[in-house]
N, C-alpha and C positions, 0 to 999 in steps of 0.2 A: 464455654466454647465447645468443650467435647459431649456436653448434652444439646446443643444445638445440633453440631454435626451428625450426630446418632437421629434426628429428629428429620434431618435434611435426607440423609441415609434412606433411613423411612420412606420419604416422600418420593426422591428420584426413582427407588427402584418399584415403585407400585407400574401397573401393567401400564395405567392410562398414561404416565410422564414417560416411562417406557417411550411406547409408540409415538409421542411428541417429540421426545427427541430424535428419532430415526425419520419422523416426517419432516420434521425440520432439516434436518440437513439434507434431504434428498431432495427436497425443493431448494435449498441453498444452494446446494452443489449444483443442480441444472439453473438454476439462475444465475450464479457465479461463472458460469462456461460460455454464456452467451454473449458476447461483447453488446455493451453498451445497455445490460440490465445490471443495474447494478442491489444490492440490498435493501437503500432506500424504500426504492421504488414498491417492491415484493413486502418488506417489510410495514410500508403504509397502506397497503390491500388489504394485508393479511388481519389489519390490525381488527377490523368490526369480526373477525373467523375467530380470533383469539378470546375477543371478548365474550361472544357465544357461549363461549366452553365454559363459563361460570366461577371456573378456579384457578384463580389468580398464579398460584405455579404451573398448572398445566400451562397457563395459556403465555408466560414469560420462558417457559423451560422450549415454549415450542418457537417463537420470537426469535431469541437467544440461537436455538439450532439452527434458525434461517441467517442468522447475522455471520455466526462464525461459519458455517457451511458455505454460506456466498467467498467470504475471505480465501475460502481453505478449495472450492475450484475453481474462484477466480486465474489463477492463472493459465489454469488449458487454454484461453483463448489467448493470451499474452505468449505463451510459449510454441503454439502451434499457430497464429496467425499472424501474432507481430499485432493483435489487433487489443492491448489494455483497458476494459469497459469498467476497471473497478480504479482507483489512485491509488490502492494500498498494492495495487500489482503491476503497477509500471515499471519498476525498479527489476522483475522478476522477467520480463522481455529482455534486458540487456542482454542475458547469457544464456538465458532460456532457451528467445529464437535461434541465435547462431548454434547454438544444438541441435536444435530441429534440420535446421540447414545442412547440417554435417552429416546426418541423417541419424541422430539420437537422440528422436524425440521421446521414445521409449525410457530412456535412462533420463532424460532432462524432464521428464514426468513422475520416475520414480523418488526420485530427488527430491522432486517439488511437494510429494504426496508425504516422506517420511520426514523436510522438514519442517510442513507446516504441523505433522501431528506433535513432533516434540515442540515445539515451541507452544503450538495451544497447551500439552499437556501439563509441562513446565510450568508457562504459567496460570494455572489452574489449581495449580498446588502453592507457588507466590500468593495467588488468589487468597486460597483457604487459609495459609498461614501469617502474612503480611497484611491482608485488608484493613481491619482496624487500626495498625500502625501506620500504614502509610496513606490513610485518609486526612491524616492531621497534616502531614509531608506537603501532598498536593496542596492545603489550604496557605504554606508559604508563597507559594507562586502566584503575585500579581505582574499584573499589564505589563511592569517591565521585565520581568524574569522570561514571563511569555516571546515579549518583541526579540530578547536575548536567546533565545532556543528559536525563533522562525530565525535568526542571522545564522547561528549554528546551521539549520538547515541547508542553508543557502551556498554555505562555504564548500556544502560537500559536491560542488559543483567542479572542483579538484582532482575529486574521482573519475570524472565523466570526462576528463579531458584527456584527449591522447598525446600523444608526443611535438611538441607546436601548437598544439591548439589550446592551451589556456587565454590567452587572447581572444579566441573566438566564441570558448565557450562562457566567458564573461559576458561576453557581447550579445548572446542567446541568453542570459540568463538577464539581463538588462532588457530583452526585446520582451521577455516576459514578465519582467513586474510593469512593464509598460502597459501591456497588455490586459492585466488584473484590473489597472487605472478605469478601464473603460466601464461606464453602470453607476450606481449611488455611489458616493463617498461614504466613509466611516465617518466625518465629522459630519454634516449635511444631507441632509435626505435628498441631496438635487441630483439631477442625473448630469455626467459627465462625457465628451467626447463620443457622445452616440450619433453624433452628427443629425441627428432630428429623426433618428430610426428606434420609433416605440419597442421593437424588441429587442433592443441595445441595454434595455433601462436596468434588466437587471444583469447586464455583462453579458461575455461571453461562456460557454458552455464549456465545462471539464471534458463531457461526454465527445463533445463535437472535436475539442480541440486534440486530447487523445487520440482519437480517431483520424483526424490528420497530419497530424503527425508521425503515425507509426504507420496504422492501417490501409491508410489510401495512398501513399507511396510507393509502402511495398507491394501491393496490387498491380502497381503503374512498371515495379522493377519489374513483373513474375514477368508482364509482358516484354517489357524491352530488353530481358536476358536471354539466353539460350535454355535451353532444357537443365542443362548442366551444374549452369551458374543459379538456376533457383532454387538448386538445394536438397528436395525431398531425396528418400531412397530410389536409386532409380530402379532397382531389379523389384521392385515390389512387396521388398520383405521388414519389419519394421524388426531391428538387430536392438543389441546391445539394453534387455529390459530390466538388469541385474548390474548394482553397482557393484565393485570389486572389493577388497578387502582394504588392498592402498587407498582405495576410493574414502570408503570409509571413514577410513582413519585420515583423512585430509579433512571432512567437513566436520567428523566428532565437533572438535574443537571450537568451531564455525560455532554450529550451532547454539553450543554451551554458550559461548559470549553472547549472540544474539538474543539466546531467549532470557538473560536477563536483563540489556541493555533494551528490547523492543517490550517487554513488563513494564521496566519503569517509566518509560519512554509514554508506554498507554497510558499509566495512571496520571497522568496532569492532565486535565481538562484541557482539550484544544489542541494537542501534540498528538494523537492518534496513530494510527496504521499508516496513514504515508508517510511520515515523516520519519517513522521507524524503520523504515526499509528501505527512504534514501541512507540516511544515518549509518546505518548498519550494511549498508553496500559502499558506503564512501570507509567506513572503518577497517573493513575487511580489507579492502583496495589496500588500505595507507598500511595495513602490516603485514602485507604479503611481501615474498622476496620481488626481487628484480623479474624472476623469471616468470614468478608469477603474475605480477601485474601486466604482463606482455599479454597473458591471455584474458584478464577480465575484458569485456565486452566482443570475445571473440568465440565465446563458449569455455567457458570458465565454471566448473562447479562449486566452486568456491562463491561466485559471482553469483548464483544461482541460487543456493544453498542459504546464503547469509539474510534476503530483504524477504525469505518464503519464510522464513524463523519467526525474521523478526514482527512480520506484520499479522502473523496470529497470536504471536505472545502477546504484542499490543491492542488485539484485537480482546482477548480476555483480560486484560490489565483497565483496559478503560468502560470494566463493570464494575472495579472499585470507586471512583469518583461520584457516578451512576447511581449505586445501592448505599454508598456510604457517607455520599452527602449531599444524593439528589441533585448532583450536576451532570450535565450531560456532557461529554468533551467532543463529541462529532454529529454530524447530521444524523447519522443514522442510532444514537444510542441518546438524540433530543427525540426520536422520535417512538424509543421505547420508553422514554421516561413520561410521553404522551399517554401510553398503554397504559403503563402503569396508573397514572394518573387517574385515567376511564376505570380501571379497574377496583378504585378506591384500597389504591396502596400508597402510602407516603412513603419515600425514600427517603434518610436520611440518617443520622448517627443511632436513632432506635429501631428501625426495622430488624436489626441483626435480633435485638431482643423483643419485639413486639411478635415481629413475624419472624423468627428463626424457621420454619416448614418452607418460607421464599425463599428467604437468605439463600442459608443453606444448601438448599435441592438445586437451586441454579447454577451454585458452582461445583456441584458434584455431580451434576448433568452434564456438564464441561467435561468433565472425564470422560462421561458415558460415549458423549458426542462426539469428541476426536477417536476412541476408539473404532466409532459405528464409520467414522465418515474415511479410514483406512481402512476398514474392513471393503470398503463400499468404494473406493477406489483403484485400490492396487490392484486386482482383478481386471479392472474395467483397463486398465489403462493400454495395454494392445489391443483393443477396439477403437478406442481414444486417441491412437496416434493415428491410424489407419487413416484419418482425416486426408496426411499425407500424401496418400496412396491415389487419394483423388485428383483423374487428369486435370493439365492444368486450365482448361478451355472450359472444365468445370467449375474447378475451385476461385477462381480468378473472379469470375458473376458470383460465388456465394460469398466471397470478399469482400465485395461490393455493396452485393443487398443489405448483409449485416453491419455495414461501415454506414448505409443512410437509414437502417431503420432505428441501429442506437441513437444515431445523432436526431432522429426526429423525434423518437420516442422518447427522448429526454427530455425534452422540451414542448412537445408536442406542438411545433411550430416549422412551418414549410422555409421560413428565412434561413432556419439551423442549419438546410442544406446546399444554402448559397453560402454560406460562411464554409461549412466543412469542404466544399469545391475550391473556395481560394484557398482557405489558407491549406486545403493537400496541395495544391499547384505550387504554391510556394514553398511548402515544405521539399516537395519534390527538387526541387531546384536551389535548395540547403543544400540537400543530401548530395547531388553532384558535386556544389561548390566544398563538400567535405566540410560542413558545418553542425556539428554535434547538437541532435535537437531533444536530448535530455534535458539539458539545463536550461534550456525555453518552460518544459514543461514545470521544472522544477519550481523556478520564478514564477509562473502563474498560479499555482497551487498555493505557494508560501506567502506570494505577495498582497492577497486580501487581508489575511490574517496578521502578515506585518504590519503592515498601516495599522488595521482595526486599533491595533497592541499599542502601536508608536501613539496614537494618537489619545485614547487613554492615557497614557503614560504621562504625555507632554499635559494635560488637563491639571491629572493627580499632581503632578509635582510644580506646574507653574516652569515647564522649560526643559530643558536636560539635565536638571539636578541630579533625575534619578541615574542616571551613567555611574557618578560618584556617590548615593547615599546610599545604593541597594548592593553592598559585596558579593551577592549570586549575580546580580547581573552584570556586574563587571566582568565575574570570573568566567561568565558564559562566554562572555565579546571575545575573551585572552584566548579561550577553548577554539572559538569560529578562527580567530587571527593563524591560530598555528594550524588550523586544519586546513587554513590557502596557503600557508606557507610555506609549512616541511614538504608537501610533493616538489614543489620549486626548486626549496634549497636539496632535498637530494638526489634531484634531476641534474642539481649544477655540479655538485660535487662526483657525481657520475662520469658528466662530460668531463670534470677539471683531470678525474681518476685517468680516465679514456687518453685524454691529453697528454698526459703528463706518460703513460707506458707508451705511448705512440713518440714522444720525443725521446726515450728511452731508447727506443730500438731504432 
């Protein structure tokens, strides 16, 4: 191992992976910023550029920097527009935007920039020293362990619900595994519920539905608020660019937990970067005090702090799967295992010894890269908030443009933006009726994946067997049950507390 590393060592710090990695994230990071590019996309371009280069680490080292770079500024659009173009940054709007709103977007960006570096760097060092071990790990988890971690998912719908609204946010998380329904089935190649609209067939669009839900909304609020109530600084001065010391020492902690719950979280194939960062936004929620959870989704750096962790640790966690058993766990790391492919590299349990110069240099490029991509941020980010700063008869049309050219350019289809017109219309008119439209989004994301899983499952074992013969996936169900149920029961004991001093006095 420590002559591999010596060997990877070598390889990262030659001038040409150098310059791969700082191009890659600099193309990451402005791809990441733009709502509705997400990595994919940049990532599948780029791929005939990589192959060019001849050498197989140059051209994964620079991939690689475009993957987690997109992760790590994905959120500037999420925290200064409300407008999430990536799933592993939704979670990062909750607390993000109402910061910006308060008019600390400066700080709710510096936040975001120091905890995605520790969480990539964190786990980058998991990486280097856990890979080999925890490739065997991941190879426990079939179909139903899987179905059992998208339920987990799902519960953390708990978090997202404010005080009265677990009822509703059930009911939004129901309207979206509904919604997932629509397009092929997992069992059957038929299309379903498309109503006879050929571009129904493969569902509806994360890209589109994101986007109506957060971004075209709150375009619709900036208009129908007063100057006031939209939030930005209004004297023109972007405050607050310096966390404090208390500050600090509140997210410490945060983060610790996250970046190794959003690691392990990455390394199963199929759990990824969103799932890590609802998880670890619902986690946070459920151990903060009382006083605290008053502030999640209201500008909370806790809230903030915790899913920007966890979804770059997950994002370098799910290279182990990838390199060490040539499984991809998300679209975007099926689509490096493509590269690699083109590039006549096998991934697999020999690579580490075959190719130790790839191995290797990729995850010590990880370092290089979260340090390049904070070097390359904290600077920028009082230019970056300045966004703000733009009136709002301006900002309002660049809201807009960017809210229809994600959602076409996802698809690259003129229907995506008859879809992202209703269902904003209707989000909009959630949002009045005071209907939490996180856990819509959350159910859409989870809900292909759960069926996929369910339905495997139900094959492999001939029924629900597997409930009772797989002990992890029980243990997972026990895990989802208490994460719907302690918010409840210490919301009741709350009231009964509240009750009981009030009959007191």
């Amino acid at each position: 191992m420590l002559e591999g590393i010596l060997i990877g060592l070598g390889t990262a710090l030659s001038l040409t992976n150098i310059l791969m990695v700082i191009g890659g994230c600099l193309i990451g990071t402005f791809i990441g910023m733009l709502p509705g590019l997400g990595p994919m996309s940049i990532i599948a371009i780029m791929i005939p550029v990589a192959i060019s280069l001849g050498d197989p680490s140059a051209a994964l080292i620079l991939l690689a920097g475009v993957y987690y770079g997109a992760i790590f500024g994905g959120s500037t659009s999420s925290i200064l527009l409300n407008a999430p173009g990536v799933a592993g940054t939704v979670a990062s709007s909750f607390d993000g935007y109402p910061m910006a709103r308060a008019g600390k977007a400066g700080k709710a960006l510096t936040i975001a920039a120091i905890a995605s570096f520790a969480g990539g760097t964190i786990g980058a060092l998991l990486l280097m020293i856990f890979a080999p071990a925890l490739s065997s790990v991941a190879l426990l988890f079939h179909s139903a362990e899987y179905f059992a971690l998208m339920v987990v998912g799902l519960s953390a719908i708990a978090a997202f619900a404010g005080t009265g609204q677990v009822a509703k946010a059930i009911l939004m998380t129901l309207l979206g595994l509904i919604m997932a329904t629509v397009g092929e089935g997992a069992l059957f190649n038929m299309p379903r519920f498309t109503m006879g609209v050929m571009d129904l067939q493969s569902g509806f669009s994360f890209i589109t539905l994101a986007m109506a839900m957060f971004a075209l909304p709150e375009a619709l609020f900036l208009v129908m608020h007063p100057p006031k109530a939209a939030g930005s600084a209004e004297d023109g001065k972007i405050k607050d660019l310096r966390i404090s010391r208390d500050e600090a020492r509140q997210i410490a902690p945060v983060i610790g937990r996250q970046s190794l719950q959003g690691f392990f979280i990455g390394v199963l194939p199929g759990a990824g970067a969103t799932i890590a960062s609802f998880l670890g936004y619902a986690v946070e929620r459920n151990l903060a005090t009382k006083e605290e959870q008053a502030e999640f989704g209201k500008g909370s750096i806790k809230g903030l702090a915790a899913p920007e962790t966890a979804n770059n640790a997950a994002c370098t966690g799910s290279f182990v799967p990838l390199l060490t058993l040539g499984i991809p766990g998300s679209g975007t790391t099926a689509i490096l295992l493509g590269a690699l492919v083109a590039l006549n590299v096998t991934p697999g349990p020999r690579l580490m010894l075959d190719d130790p110069q790839i191995f290797w240099a990729v995850i010590i490029s990880m370092y290089i890269g979260n340090l390049v991509l904070l070097i390359l941020n904290l600077p920028l980010i009082p230019y970056i908030a300045k966004v703000l700063e733009v009136p709002r008869n301006y900002l309002i049309p660049f809201i807009f443009f960017f809210t229809l050219m994600g959602a076409y350019i996802g698809q690259n289809n003129a229907t995506e933006l008859l879809i992202l017109v209703g269902f904003g219309f209707c989000a909009t008119l959630l949002r009045f009726a005071d209907y939490p439209l996180a856990p819509l989004l959350i159910g859409f994301i989870l809900g292909s994946m759960l069926e996929d899983n369910f339905s495997r499952a139900m094959q492999l074992y001939d029924g629900l067997g597997f409930l009772l013969e797989r002990p992890m996936t029980l243990a997972l169900l026990v895990l989802a049950a208490v994460l719907v149920v302690l918010p409840t029961y210490r919301a009741r004991r709350a009231r009964l507390r509240q009750a009981g001093i009030a009959d007191g006095d």
